[in-house]
C-alpha positions, 0 to 999 in steps of 0.5 A: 167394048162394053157397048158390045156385051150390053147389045149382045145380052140384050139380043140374047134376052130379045131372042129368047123372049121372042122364041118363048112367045111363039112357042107358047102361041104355037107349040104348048101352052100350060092352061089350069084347070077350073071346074070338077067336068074332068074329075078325077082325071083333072082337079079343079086348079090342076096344071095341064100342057097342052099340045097345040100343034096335035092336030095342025098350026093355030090361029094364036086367039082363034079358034081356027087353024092355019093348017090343019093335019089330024083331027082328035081321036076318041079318049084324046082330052083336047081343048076348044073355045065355047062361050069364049071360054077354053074347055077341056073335055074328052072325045068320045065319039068320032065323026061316023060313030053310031049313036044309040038312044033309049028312052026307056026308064029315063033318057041315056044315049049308048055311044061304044058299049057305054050308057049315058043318063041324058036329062030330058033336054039334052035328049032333045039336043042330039036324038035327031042324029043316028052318028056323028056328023063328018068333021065333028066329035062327041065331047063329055067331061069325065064327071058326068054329073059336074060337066057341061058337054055335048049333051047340051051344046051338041057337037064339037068341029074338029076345026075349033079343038085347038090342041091336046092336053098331053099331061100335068 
């Protein structure tokens, strides 16, 4: 009898384990923010939940899809892989969105009625594309003047953002 309770706890604390691990391989995952790009949204040290099946089912340590079933919307703050690291920007242009670019008293793109200093090299970076290319985004921290974005490492495919931060 007591071979019995042993085995049935040790079957409940192996089902739970199992249960946790794919949910947090699949379904959410809590990252910590590291860096002051997304201020003051998200601090340096903030806890986010990530949503990982907003835009379809993960590959757990890639950054590809098994299936994939949406793809982000402007204003979603989603995650990626750049560099083998996982970024957290927001998306603020789509594939198909028109980009403007001046060059008149220093570098800005206007991307939806908003201007954006660009440096120099970041200008060069993206001035050849009149809009975003099909199955990309445009990604910007909300601390212009902390992050690294798309400015300088271009677009993002929408097969790489691997989930949606959905809060703290």
């Amino acid at each position: 009898m007591k071979n019995k309770s042993v085995n049935s706890t040790v079957l409940v604390i192996l089902t739970g384990l199992i249960i946790g691990i794919l949910l947090k391989l699949f379904v959410f995952d809590i990252l910590h923010i590291s860096g002051h790009s997304m201020e003051p949204n998200l601090n340096n040290g903030d806890s986010v939940i990530v949503n990982k099946l907003a835009y379809g089912i993960v590959v757990p340590f890639k950054s590809t899809f098994f299936c994939q079933w949406a793809k982000p919307k402007n204003g979603d703050v989603v995650i990626f892989l750049h560099d083998n690291k996982i970024v957290c920007k927001r998306v603020c242009a789509t594939e198909g969105c028109h980009l403007d670019f001046s060059k008149n008293s220093g570098y800005s793109l206007i991307v939806q009625n908003k201007k954006i200093d660009l440096t120099y090299d970041q200008f060069q970076n993206l001035y050849s594309f009149e809009q975003v290319p099909q199955d990309y985004v445009l990604v910007l921290g909300d601390n212009l003047q902390q992050s690294v974005d798309s400015r300088d490492y271009g677009f993002v495919s929408v097969h790489n953002i691997t989930g949606k931060i959905i809060g703290r």
